[in-house]
C-alpha positions, 0 to 999 in steps of 0.5 A: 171364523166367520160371524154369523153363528158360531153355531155353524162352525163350532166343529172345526177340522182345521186344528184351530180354536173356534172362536164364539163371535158377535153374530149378525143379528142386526149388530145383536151380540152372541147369546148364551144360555147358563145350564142350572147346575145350582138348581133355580137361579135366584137367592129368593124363596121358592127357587132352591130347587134341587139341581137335576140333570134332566132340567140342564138337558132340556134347557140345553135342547130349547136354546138348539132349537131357539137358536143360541150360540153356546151353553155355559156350565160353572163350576163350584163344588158348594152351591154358590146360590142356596147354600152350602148344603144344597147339592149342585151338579158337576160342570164338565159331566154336565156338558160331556151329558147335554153335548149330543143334546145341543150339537150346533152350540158351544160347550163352555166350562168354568174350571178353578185352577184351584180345584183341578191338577192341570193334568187333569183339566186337561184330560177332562177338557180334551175328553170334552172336545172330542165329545162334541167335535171340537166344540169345548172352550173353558173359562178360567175363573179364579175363585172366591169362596174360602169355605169351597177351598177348605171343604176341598182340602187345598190351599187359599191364595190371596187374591192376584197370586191367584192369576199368576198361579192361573197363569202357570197353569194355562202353561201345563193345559196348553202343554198337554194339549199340545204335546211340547216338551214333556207333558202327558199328551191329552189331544183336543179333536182333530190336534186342534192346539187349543179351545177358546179360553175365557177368563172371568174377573174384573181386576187390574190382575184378572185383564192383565191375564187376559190381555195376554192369555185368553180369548174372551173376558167374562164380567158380571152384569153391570151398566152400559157405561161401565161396560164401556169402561171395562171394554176400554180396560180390557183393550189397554191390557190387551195392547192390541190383540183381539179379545172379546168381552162376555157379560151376564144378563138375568132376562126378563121378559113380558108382553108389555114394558109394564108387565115385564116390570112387574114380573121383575119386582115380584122376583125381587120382592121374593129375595132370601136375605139371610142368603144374600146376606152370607154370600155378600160377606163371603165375597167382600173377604174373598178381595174380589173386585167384580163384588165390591159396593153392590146392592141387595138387587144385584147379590139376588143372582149369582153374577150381578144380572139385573144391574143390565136392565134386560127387562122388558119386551121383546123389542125393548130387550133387543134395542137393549141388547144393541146397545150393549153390542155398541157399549163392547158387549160381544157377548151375552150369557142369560139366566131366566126366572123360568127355564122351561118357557123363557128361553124357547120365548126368548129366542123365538122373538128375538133370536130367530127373528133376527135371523130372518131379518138378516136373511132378509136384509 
């Protein structure tokens, strides 16, 4: 696929996986929105907002018209951010709802092998991909949360069995789509045989599977170096096939670095403790490897997204972002403190600007 936009060839009808790729914006990594299926997107006071349907299709229509690359929906059935009593919205019905909203971006979909018969992601997945014409990927995540499985009635695995068992479960989906052997036929758009498959985790267990299996990695937010470390990691598993390396990012941006900086501390300064303090021991039980050692800062979000540093002005975030895409980034997916004005301004300043600079160069 060619790099410019995976916008721009998203809906391929030659029966091959698109592939969501490092755009040309000046060696920028390609830029993702998260849909806010939780509601707002910091453990902190006054951003438990109740989830609505309304708020992810106008985030969905702002980064079309700012020029993103892809819409990410994650999925749990309890509320990873505010609690477990705090409704949250379904991954994929999101995405199948905002598709025709955002018709130039990637749908990407967080799936627990866990929690769905492979038979039926693939059925949902397929049903995605013909909605938006060939637009789906999903993102295996393996899960951590032992409360999720027990509120869903299916059985905890310890945490590598959860990779082979992912695993295993890659082969139903493919088979389905695909239709070998005796699997129910669930078809993509266009026969394509597969949707890009991203695979989050920072295990030894999580880039063995996707040295072999998927297209994408996907990490939580963590510094230049130790990207790089994981960009090196991820190569080794993957022995030289191509796979591309995603990571989070909570973005603030300002009109100066002071402010900017300002703007950061007052969101941290608004952190809920006894939430942070709840996930942060829900996450160390679970083994995960990607939630060991992190402080109180990098628990404020769901994914590790200020430990990046993406603060600043539009140009201070665009030289950051370029040394991201130096450091093995090709991918960033971004949160904001304010859906409704941060990725219009976000886009506008950096993304489109880029743009032009490229059909200038």
């Amino acid at each position: 696929m060619p790099a410019r936009r995976c916008a721009k060839t998203c809906g391929r009808t030659d029966g091959m996986a698109q592939s969501i790729s490092r755009t040309d914006r000046s060696s920028l990594p390609a830029c993702g929105i998260w849909l806010p299926v939780y509601g707002g997107w910091l453990r902190a006071h006054g951003f438990d907002t109740p989830p609505s349907f309304g708020t992810c299709l106008a985030a969905a229509r702002a980064a079309e018209a700012a020029g993103f690359d892809l819409l990410y929906a994650s999925e749990n059935l309890l509320n990873c951010l505010h609690g477990p009593r705090h409704d949250v919205l379904d991954a994929w019905m999101t995405l199948c709802g905002v598709a025709a909203a955002a018709p130039n971006l990637a749908l990407v979909g967080a799936l627990k092998p866990v929690l769905r018969p492979a038979l039926l992601a693939a059925q949902t997945i397929a049903g995605l991909d013909q909605i938006g014409q060939g637009r789906a990927a999903l993102n295996l995540v393996c899960g951590w949360s032992r409360d999720e499985c027990e509120e869903a009635e299916v059985a905890w695995r310890p945490h590598d069995d959860k990779y082979t068992h992912a695993s295993a479960y890659l082969d139903r989906l493919e088979a389905s789509w695909s239709g070998h052997g005796d699997a129910p036929r669930r078809a993509l758009f266009n026969g394509r045989p597969r949707p890009e498959i991203w695979l989050s985790g920072h295990s030894n267990a999580a880039l063995a599977l996707a040295g072999r299996r998927a297209d994408v990695l996907f990490v939580n937010g963590m510094s230049a170096d130790d990207l790089a470390a994981m960009r090196a990691r991820l190569d080794r598993a993957a022995n030289g096939r191509p796979v591309r390396l995603a990571m989070n990012a909570f973005i603030v941006q300002g009109e100066t670095d002071d402010a900017a900086l300002r703007r950061r501390d007052g969101l941290l300064a608004r952190a809920n403790r006894d939430l942070i303090a709840l996930y942060g021991r829900a996450m160390t039980e679970s083994g995960a490897e990607s939630w060991r050692h992190l402080p109180e800062a990098d628990l404020i979000d769901g994914n590790g997204g200020f430990a990046p540093g993406f603060v600043g002005t539009a140009d201070t975030l665009r030289r950051r972002m370029k040394h991201y895409a130096e450091a093995g980034a090709d991918i960033v997916l971004c949160q904001f403190p304010d859906m409704d004005t941060d990725i219009t301004r976000f886009g506008r300043s950096i993304l489109r600007a880029a743009d032009l600079e490229a059909r200038q160069a």
